[in-house]
Every structure is written in structure tokens, then in C-alpha cells.
C-alpha positions in Angstrom: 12.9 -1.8 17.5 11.1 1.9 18.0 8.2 1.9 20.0 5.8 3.0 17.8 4.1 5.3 19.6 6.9 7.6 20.2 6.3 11.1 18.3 8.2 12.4 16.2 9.7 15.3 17.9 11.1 12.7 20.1 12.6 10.6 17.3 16.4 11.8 16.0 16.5 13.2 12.5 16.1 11.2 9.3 20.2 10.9 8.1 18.9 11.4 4.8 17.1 14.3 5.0 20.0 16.9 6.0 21.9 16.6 2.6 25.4 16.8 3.7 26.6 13.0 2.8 27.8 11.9 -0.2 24.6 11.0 -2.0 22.7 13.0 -4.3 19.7 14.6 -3.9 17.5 12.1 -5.9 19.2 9.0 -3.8 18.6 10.9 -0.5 15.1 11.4 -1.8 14.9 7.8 -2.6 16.4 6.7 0.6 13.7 9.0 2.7 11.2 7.1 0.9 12.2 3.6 1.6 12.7 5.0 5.1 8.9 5.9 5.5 7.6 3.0 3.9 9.2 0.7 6.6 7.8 2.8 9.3 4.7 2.8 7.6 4.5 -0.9 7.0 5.5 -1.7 10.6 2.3 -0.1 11.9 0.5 -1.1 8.9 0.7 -4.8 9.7 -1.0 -5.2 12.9 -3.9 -2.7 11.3 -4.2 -4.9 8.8 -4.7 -8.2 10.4 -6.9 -6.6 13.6 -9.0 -5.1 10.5 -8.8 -7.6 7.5 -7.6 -10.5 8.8 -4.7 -11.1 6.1 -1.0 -10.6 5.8 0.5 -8.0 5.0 1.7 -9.2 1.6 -2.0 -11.1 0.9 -3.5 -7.2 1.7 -0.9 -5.7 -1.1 -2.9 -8.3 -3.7 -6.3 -6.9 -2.5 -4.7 -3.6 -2.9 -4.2 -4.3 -6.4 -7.2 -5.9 -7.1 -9.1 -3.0 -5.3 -7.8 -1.0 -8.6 -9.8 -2.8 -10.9 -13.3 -1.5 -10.7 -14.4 -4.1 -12.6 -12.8 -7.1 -13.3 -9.7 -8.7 -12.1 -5.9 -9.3 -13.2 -4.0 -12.3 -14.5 -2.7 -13.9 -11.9 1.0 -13.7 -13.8 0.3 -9.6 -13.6 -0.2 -9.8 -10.1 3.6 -11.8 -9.6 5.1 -9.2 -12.1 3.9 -6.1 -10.3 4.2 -7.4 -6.1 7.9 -9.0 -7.5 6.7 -12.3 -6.0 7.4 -15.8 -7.2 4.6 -17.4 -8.9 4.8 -20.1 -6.4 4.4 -18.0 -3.5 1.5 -16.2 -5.1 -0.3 -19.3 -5.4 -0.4 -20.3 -2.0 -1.2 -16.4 -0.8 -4.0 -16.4 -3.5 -5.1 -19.9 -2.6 -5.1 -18.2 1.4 -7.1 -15.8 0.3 -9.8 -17.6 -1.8 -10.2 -19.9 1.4 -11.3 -16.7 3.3 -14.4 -15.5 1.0 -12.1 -12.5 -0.1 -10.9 -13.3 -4.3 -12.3 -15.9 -6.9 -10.1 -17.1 -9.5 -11.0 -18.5 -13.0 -9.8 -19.4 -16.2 -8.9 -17.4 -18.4 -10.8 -17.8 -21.8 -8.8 -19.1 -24.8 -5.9 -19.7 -22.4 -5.3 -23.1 -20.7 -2.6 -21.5 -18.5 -4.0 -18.4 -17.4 -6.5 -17.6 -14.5 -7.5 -14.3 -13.6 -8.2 -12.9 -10.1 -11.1 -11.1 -9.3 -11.9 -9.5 -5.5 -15.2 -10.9 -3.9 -18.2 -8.5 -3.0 -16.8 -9.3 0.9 -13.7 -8.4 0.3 -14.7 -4.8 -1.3 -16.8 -4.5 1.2 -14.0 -5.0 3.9 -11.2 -2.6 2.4 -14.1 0.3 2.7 -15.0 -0.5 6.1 -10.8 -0.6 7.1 -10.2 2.4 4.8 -10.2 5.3 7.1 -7.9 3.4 9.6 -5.5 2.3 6.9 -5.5 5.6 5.8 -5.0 6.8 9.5 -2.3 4.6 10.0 -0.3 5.8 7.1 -0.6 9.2 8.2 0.0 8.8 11.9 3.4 6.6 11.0 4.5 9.4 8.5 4.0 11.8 11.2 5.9 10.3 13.8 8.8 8.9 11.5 9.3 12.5 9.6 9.6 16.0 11.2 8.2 18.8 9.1 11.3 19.3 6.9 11.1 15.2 5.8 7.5 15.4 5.4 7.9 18.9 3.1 10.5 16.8 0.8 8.5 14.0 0.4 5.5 15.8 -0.3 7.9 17.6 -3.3 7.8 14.4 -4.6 4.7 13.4 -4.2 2.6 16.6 -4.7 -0.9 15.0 -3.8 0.2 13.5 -0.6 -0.5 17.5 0.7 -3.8 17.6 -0.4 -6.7 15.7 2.2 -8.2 12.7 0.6 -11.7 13.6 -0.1 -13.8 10.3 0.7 -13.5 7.3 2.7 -13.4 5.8 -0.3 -10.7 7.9 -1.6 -8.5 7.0 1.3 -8.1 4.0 0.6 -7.0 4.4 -2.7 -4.4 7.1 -1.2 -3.1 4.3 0.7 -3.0 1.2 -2.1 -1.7 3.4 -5.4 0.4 1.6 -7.2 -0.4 -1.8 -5.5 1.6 -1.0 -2.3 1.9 1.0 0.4 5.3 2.6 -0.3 3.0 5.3 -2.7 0.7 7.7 -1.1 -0.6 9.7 -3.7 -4.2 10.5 -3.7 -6.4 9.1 -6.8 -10.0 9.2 -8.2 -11.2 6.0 -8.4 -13.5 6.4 -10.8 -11.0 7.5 -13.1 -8.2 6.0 -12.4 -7.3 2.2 -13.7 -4.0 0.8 -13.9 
């Protein structure tokens, strides 16, 4: 495993930025991307549990709850968009209720469904360990891609050039699309999933 402190300059070149294999350009992209979102996720980790106290995978559900201003999501929805058996949902969900950090209830005129809603503590959490998050991401972008790698993603991604404007923007840079593999910056105020 790369020590992650190493910079960049130190680091050999992406294979899949230099265009000369068999792949086309949209796989290469693809490829980059993947790429950075394991180095990002590596350092993200240990950020997350020094600042949050959760896994990595129970901090991708506050993600996506983070994106609802104002309620919650289906517990069902959360499975379909984190890929994640239903099962193991439960027991991260369940993890997380224990903490102070989600509430679940029913569903109203459905027996099956309960709906997931993010706790005052938890909001309250994510915008205190926004600007680290945030800092993380960028700092493992930085040392994983050299400026060429960081130019192609940025092609496509076209707000990951532009600086997040608020704390509270960062964090939403960091969680769109429920994940971290997205960096796109977002209003919250107008965006909702």
C-alpha cells in the first residue's frame, strides 16, 4: 500500500491518463475515475471515523440523508442507491440509530416501509467535519493525479474547478450523489435528489 503522504510529483503516472492503450477515451476516463475514488476513500476512512465516529459505508448513508433538507428516504431507496443488501442496511442503519445520528419510522399507509430521517446531532456533526472531508478529498486528488489527470477529470466534472463557496457547500461537494466517487459542487438549497 502507498503511504499516503507521498505527493504526487513523487507518485508514477496514472496508466490511464496517457491514452496510448487499447481503451477508449470514455473507459480511460472512467478508469481515472475509479482510480481517484480509491485514493480518495483510503484517506477518507480514517477522517471519517477520527471525525464522525462511523464507517465508511454508515457515513455514505448520512451522505445521502444529508441531501434531504427536510425529510428522510425510504429505507428501500437508500439499498437501491448505496447497491447494498437490505440486510446489511439494516444492521448499518440499526448502528447508526444506536449512536444518536438517524431515526427511523413507519412509513404511513405502508406496513413495510420505514423511512430514515438524520438526527439534529448528526447534521450538526457533518458541518462541523465538513471542511476536513472536504480537505481530504482534495489533498488525496492532489497527491494521486498530476496536473494533466486532474485537468481530465475536471473536463468531466466541470464544477470540480471551481472553490466551493461555504463550509457548508463543501460538504455537499464531497457527498453528491450519495458517495464520494462525485465531486461536483452543489447548492444545497436548491438541489434535492
Amino acid at each position: 500500500m502507498a503511504d499516503p503522504e507521498e505527493h504526487s510529483a513523487d507518485l508514477p503516472e496514472c496508466p490511464f491518463a496517457e491514452g496510448s492503450g487499447l481503451l477508449p477515451a470514455e473507459l480511460r476516463a472512467w478508469m481515472l475515475v475509479l482510480a481517484a475514488t480509491g485514493a480518495v476513500e483510503q484517506r477518507l476512512r480514517s477522517v471519517v471515523k477520527e471525525k464522525l465516529d462511523v464507517s465508511h459505508d454508515e457515513f455514505l448513508i448520512l451522505c445521502l440523508l444529508a441531501e434531504q433538507p427536510e425529510g428522510g428516504l425510504r429505507m428501500t431507496r437508500v439499498a437501491e442507491l448505496l447497491g447494498r443488501p437490505k440486510t446489511r442496511l439494516t444492521y448499518q442503519i440499526a448502528c447508526l440509530q444506536h449512536a444518536g445520528l438517524v431515526t427511523r419510522r413507519s412509513v404511513c399507509g405502508d406496513k413495510r416501509g420505514v423511512e430514515v430521517t438524520l438526527t439534529d446531532k448528526a447534521r450538526r456533526l457533518l458541518t462541523e467535519a465538513s471542511g476536513p472531508l472536504a480537505e481530504t478529498v482534495t489533498q488525496s486528488l492532489a497527491r494521486f493525479m498530476g496536473p494533466d489527470q486532474r485537468e481530465a477529470l475536471c473536463a468531466l466534472v466541470p464544477d470540480l474547478a471551481e472553490e466551493p463557496r461555504t463550509d457548508r457547500d463543501v460538504l455537499y461537494t464531497v457527498v453528491e450523489s450519495g458517495n464520494t466517487s462525485a465531486t461536483t459542487s452543489v447548492d444545497p438549497d436548491t438541489h434535492h435528489t
